[in-house]
N, CA, C and O of each residue as an XYZ file, in Angstrom:
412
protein
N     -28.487     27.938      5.330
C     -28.871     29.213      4.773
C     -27.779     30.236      5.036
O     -27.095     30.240      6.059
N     -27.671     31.075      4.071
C     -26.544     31.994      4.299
C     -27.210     33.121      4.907
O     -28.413     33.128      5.171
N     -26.262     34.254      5.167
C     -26.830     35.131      5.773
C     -27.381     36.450      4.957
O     -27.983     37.300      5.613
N     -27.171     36.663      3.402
C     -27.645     37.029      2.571
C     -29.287     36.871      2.568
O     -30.170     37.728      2.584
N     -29.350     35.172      2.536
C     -30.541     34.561      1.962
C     -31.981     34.880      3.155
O     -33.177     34.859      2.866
N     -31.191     35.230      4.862
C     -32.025     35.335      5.597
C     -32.206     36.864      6.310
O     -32.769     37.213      7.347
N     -31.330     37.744      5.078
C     -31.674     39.297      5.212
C     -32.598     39.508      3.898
O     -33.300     40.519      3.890
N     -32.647     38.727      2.908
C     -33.565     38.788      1.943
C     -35.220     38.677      2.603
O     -36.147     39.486      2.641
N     -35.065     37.290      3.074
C     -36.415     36.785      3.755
C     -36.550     37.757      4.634
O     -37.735     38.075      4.535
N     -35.918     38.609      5.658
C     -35.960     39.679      6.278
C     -36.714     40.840      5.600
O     -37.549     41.542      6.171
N     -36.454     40.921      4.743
C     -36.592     42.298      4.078
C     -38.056     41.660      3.005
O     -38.929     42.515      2.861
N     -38.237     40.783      2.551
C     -39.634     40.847      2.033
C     -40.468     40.581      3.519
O     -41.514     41.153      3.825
N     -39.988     39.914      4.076
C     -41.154     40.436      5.315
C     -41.830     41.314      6.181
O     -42.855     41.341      6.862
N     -40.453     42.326      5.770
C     -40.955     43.808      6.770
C     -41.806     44.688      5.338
O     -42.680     45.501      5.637
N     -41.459     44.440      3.774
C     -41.843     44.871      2.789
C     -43.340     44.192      3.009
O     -44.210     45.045      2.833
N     -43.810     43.053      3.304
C     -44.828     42.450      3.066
C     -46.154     43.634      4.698
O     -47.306     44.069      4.682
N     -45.032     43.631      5.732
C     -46.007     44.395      6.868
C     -45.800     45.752      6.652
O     -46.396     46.518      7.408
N     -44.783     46.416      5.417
C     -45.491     47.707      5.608
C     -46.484     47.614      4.450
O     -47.559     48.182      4.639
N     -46.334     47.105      3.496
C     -47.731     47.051      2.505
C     -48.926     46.868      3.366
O     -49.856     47.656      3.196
N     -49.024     46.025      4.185
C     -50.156     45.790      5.049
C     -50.317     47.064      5.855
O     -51.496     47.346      6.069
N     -49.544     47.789      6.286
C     -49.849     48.740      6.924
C     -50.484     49.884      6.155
O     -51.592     50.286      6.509
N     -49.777     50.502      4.998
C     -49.865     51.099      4.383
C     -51.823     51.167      3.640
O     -52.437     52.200      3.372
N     -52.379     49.616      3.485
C     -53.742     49.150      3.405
C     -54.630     49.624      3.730
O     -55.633     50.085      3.186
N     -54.055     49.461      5.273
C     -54.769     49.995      6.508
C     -54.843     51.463      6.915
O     -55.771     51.925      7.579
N     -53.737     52.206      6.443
C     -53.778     53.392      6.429
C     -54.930     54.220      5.635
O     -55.746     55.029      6.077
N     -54.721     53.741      4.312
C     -55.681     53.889      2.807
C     -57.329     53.620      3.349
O     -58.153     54.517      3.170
N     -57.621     52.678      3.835
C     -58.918     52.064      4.520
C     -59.655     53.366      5.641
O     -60.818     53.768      5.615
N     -58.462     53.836      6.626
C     -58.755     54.140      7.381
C     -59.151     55.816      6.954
O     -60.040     56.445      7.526
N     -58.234     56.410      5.755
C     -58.380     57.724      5.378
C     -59.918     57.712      4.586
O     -60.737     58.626      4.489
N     -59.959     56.531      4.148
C     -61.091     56.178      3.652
C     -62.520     56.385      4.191
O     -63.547     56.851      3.700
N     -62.164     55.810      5.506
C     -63.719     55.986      5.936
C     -63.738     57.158      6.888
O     -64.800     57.546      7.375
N     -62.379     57.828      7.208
C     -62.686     59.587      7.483
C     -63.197     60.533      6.504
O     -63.871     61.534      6.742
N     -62.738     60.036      5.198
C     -63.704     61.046      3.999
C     -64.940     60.900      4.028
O     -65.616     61.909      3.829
N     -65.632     59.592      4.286
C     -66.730     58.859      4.319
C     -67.039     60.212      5.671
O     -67.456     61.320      5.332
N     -66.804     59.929      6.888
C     -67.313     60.794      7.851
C     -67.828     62.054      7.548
O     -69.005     62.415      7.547
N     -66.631     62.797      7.244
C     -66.480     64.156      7.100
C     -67.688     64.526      5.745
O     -68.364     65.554      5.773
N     -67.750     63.895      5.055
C     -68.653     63.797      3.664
C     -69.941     63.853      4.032
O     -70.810     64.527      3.480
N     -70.126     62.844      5.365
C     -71.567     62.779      5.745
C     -71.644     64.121      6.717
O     -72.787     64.578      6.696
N     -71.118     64.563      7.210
C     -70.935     65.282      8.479
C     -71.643     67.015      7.309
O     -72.669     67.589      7.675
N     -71.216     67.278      6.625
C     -71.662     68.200      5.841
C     -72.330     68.197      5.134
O     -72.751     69.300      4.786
N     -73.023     66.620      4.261
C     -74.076     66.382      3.491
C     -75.305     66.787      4.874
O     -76.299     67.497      4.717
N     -74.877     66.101      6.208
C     -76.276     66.499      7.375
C     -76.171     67.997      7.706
O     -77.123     68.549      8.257
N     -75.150     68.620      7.422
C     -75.360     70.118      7.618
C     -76.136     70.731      6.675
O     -77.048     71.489      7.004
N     -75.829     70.446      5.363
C     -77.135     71.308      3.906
C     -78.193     70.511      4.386
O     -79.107     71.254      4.744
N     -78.462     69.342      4.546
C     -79.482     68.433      4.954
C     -80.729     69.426      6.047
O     -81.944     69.555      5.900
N     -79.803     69.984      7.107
C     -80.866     70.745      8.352
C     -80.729     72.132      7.706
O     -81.339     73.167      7.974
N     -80.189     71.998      7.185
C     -80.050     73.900      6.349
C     -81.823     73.915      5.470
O     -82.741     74.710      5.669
N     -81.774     72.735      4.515
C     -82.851     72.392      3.672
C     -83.857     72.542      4.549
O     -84.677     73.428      4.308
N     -83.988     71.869      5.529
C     -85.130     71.219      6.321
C     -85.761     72.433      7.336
O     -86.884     72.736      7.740
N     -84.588     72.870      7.482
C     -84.645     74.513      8.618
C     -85.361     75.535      7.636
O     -85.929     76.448      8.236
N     -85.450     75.572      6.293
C     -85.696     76.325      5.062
C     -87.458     75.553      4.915
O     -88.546     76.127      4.924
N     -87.272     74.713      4.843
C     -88.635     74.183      4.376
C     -89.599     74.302      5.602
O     -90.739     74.632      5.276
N     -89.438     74.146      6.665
C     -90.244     74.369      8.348
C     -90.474     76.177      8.057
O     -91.492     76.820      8.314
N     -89.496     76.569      7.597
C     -89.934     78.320      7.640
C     -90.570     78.921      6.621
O     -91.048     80.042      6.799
N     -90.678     78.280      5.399
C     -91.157     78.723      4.593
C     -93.178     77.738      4.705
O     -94.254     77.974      4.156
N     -92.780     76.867      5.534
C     -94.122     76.275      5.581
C     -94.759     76.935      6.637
O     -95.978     76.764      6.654
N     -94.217     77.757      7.672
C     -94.599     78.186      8.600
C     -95.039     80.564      7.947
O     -95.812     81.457      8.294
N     -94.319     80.440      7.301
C     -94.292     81.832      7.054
C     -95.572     82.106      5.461
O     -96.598     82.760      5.275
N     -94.657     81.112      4.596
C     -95.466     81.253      3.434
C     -94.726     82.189      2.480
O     -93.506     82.345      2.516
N     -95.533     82.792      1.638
C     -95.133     83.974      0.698
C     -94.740     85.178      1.776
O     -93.995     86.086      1.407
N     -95.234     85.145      3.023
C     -94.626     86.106      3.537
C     -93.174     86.164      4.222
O     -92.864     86.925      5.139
N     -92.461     85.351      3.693
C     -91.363     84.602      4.229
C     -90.200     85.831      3.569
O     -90.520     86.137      2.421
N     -89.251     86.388      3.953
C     -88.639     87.718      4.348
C     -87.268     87.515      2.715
O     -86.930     86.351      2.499
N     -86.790     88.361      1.992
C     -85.971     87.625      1.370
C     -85.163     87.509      1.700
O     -84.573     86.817      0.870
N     -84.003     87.898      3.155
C     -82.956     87.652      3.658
C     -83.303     85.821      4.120
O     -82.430     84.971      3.949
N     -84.304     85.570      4.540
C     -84.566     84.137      4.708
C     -84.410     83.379      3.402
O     -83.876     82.278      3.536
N     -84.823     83.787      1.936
C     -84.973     83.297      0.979
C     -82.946     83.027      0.571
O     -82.302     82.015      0.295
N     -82.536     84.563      0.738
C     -81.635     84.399      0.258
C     -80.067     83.547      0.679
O     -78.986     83.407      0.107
N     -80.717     83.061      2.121
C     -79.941     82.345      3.462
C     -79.903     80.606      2.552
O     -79.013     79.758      2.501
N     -81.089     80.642      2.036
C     -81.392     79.217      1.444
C     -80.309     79.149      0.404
O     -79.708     78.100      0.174
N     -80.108     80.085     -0.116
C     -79.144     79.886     -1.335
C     -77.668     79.265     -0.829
O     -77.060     78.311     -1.314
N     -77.297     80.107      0.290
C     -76.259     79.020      0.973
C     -76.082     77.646      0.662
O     -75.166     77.061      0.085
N     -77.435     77.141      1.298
C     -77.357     75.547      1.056
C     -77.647     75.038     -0.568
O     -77.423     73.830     -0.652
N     -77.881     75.359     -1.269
C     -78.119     75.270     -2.394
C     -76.857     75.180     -2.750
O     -76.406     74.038     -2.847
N     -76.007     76.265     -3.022
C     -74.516     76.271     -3.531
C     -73.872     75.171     -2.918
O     -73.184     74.555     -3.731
N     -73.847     74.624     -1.569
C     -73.306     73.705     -1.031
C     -73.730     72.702     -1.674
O     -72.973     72.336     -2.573
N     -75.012     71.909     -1.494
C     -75.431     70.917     -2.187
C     -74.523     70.670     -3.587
O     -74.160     69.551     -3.949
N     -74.280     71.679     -4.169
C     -73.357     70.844     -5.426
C     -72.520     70.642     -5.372
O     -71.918     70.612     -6.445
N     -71.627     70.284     -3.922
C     -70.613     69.770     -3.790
C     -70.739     68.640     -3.121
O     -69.725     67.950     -3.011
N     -71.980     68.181     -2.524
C     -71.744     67.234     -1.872
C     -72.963     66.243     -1.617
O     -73.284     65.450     -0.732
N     -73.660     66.827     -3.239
C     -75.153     65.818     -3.419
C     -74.947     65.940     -5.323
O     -74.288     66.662     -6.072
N     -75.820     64.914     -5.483
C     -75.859     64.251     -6.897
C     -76.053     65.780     -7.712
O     -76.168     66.870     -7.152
N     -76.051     65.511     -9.230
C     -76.414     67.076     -9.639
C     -78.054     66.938     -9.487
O     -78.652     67.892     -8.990
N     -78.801     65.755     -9.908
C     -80.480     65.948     -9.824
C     -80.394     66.919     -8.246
O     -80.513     68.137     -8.381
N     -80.230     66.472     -7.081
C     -80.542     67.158     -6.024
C     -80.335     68.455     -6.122
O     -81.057     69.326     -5.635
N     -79.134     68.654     -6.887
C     -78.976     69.973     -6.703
C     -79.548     71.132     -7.465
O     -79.685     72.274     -7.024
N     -79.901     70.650     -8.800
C     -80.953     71.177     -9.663
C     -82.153     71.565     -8.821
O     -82.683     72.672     -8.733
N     -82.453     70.493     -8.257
C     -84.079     70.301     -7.467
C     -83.965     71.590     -6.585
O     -84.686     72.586     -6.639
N     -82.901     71.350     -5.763
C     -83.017     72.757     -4.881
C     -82.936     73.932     -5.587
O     -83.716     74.831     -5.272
N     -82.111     74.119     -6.524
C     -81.808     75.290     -7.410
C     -83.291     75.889     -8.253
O     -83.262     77.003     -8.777
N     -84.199     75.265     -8.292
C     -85.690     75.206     -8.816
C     -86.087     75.921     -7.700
O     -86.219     77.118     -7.957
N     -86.421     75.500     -6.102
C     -86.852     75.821     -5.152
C     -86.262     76.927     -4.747
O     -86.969     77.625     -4.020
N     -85.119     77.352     -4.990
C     -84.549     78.637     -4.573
C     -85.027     79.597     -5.264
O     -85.218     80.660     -4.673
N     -85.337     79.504     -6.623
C     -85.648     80.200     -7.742
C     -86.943     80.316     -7.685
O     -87.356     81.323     -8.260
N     -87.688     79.698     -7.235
C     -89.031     79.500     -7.302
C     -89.858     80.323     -6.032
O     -90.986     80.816     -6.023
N     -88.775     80.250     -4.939
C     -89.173     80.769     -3.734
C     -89.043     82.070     -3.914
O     -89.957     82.733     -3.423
N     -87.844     82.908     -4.693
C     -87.340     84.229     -4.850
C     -88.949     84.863     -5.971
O     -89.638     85.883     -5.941
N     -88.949     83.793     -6.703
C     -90.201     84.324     -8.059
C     -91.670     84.532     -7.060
O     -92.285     85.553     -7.370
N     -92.319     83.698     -5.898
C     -92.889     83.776     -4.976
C     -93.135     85.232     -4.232
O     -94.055     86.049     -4.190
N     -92.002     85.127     -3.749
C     -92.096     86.728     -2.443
C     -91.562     87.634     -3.554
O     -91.618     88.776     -3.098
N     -91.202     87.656     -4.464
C     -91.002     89.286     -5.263
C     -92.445     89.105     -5.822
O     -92.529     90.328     -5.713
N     -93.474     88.797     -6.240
C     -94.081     88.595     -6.838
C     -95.674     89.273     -5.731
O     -96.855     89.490     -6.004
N     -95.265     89.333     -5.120
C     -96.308     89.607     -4.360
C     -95.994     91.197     -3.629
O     -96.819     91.699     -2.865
């Protein structure tokens, strides 16, 4: 073998481990979006849930700075839930505001 032929084989082999690396890199950014994605879907998640405990606990007498706190999570939700979900909440926000003005 010449010494051409075994800087070739050299060089697709370090080409072959950075592709592999490079994989692994892609994989790994991968399942930090995955994290970070969930990490703020569970933040509107207790936002929702913190909204629904107070409005089950208060009722129509529920304050509109509370009503209007909900809208927060609402706007969020459409970045980081299906559009049905986010409609759904967008109903409940609307619905809650038509509620306490209404009375």
């Amino acid at each position: 073998m010449e010494s051409s032929e075994i800087i070739a084989i050299g060089s697709a082999f370090v080409a072959g481990l950075a592709a592999l690396y490079a994989r692994w890199a892609a994989l790994a950014a991968r399942r930090q979006n995955e994290i970070a994605l969930h990490s703020e879907r569970l933040r509107v998640y207790r936002g929702v849930v913190a909204y629904g405990c107070k409005f089950a606990a208060q009722g129509p007498t529920l304050k509109k700075n509370d009503v209007w706190s909900f809208d927060e999570w609402v706007q969020l939700s459409e970045f980081y839930f299906n559009k049905d979900i986010f409609e759904k909440l967008d109903c409940v926000f609307k619905e809650s505001l038509r509620l306490i003005s209404s009375i």
